[in-house]
DOTOR-68659 format. One record per atom (N, C-alpha, C): residue in three letters; z, y, x. Coordinates in steps of 0.2 Angstrom, whole numbers, padded with zeros to 4 digits, always signed. Layout:
ALAZYX/...
END
This chain:
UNK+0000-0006+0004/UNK+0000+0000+0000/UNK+0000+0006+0004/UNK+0005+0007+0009/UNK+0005+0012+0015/UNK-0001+0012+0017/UNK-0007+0008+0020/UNK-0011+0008+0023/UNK-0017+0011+0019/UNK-0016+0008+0011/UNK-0020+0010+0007/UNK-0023+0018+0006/UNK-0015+0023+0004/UNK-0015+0029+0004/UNK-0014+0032+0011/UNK-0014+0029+0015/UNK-0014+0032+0023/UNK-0021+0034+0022/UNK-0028+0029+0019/UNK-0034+0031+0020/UNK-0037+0036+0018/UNK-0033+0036+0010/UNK-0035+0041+0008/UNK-0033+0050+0009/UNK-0025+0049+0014/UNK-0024+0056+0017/UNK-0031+0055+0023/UNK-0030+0052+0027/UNK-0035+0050+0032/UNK-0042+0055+0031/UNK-0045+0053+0023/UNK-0050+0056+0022/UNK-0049+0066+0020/UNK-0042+0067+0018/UNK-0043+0073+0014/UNK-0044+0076+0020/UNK-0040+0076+0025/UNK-0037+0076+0032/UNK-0045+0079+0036/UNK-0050+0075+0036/UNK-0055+0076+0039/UNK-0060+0080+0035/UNK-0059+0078+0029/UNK-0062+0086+0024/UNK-0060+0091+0027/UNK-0054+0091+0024/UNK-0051+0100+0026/UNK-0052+0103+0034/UNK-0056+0099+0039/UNK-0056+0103+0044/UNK-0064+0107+0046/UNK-0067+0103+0038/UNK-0072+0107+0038/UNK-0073+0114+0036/UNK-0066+0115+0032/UNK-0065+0122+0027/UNK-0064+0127+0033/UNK-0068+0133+0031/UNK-0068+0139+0037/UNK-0060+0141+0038/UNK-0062+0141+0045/UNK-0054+0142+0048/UNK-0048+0138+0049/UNK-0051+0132+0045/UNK-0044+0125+0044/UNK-0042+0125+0051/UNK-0048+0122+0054/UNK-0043+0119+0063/UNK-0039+0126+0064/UNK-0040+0130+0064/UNK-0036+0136+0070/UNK-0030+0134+0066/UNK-0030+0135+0059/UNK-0022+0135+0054/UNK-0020+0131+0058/UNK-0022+0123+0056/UNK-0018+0117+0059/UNK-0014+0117+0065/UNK-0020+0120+0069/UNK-0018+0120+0077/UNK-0012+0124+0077/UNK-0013+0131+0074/UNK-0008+0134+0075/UNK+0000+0136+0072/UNK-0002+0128+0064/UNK+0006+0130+0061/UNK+0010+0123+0066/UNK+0004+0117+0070/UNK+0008+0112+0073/UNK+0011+0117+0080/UNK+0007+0121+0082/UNK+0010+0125+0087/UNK+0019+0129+0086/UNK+0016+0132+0080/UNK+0023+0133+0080/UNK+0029+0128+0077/UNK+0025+0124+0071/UNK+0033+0118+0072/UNK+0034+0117+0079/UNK+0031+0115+0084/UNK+0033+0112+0090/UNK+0037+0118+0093/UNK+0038+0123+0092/UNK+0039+0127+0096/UNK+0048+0127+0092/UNK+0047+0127+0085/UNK+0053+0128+0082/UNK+0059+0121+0084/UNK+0053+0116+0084/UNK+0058+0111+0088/UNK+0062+0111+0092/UNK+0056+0113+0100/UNK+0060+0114+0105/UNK+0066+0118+0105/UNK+0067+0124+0102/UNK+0069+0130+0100/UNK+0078+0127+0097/UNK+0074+0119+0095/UNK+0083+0117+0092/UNK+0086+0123+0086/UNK+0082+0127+0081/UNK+0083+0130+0077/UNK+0078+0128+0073/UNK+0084+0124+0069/UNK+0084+0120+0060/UNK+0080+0125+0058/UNK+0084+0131+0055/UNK+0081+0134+0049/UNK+0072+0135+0051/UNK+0069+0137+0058/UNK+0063+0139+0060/UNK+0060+0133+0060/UNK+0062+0126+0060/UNK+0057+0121+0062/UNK+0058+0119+0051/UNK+0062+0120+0045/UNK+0061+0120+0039/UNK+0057+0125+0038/UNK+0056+0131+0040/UNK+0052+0138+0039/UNK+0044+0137+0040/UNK+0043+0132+0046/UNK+0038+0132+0049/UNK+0035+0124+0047/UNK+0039+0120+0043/UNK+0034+0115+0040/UNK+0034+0114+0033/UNK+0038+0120+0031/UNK+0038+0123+0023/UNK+0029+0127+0023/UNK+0027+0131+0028/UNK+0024+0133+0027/UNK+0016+0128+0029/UNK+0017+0124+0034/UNK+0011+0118+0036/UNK+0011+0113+0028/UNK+0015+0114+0024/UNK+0013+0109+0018/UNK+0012+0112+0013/UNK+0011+0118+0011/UNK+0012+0123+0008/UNK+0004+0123+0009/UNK+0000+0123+0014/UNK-0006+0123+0017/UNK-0008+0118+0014/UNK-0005+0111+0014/UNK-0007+0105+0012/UNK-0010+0105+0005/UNK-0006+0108+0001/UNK-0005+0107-0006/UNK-0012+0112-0006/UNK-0013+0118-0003/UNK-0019+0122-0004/UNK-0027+0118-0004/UNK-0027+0114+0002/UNK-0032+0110+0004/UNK-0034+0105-0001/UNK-0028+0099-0004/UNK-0028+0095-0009/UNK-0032+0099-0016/UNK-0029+0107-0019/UNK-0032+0110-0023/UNK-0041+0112-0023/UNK-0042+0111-0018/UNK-0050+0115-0015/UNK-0052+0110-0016/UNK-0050+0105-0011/UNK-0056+0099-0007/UNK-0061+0095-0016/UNK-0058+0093-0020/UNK-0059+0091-0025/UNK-0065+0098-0029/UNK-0065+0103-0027/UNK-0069+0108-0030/UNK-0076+0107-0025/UNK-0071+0107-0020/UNK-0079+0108-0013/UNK-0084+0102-0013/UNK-0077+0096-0013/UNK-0082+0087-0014/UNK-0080+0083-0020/UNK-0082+0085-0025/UNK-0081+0082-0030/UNK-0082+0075-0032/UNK-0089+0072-0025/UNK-0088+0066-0024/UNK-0086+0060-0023/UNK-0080+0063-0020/UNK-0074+0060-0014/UNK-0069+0060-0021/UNK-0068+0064-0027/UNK-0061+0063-0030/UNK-0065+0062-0038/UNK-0069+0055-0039/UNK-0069+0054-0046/UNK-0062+0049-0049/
END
């Protein structure tokens, strides 16, 4: 079942980095959670992947407008 739905993030995953300007976001909100880690401050590394899912949810909203033949 994991592996099932694994495939399907797997897919949205490589949709969305076709959307203008997706890789830089990605790049840059794993930049800063990484940073918020190192940094050992909680509330910036909850700030910083509140905000990287927050992106998730946007992309999940689109990708189904952009490829409609990916989501019957």
């Amino acid at each position: 079942m994991i592996e099932q739905e694994k495939a399907h993030m797997d897919r949205v995953r490589n949709l969305s980095l076709h959307m203008e300007g997706q890789y830089r976001r990605v790049i840059e909100q794993h930049r800063v959670i990484i940073e918020a880690i190192r940094s050992g401050n909680q509330q910036a590394v909850i700030s910083a992947m509140a905000v990287h899912l927050r992106g998730v949810y946007k992309v999940l909203d689109r990708l189904p407008i952009d490829h409609p033949e990916f989501f019957i």
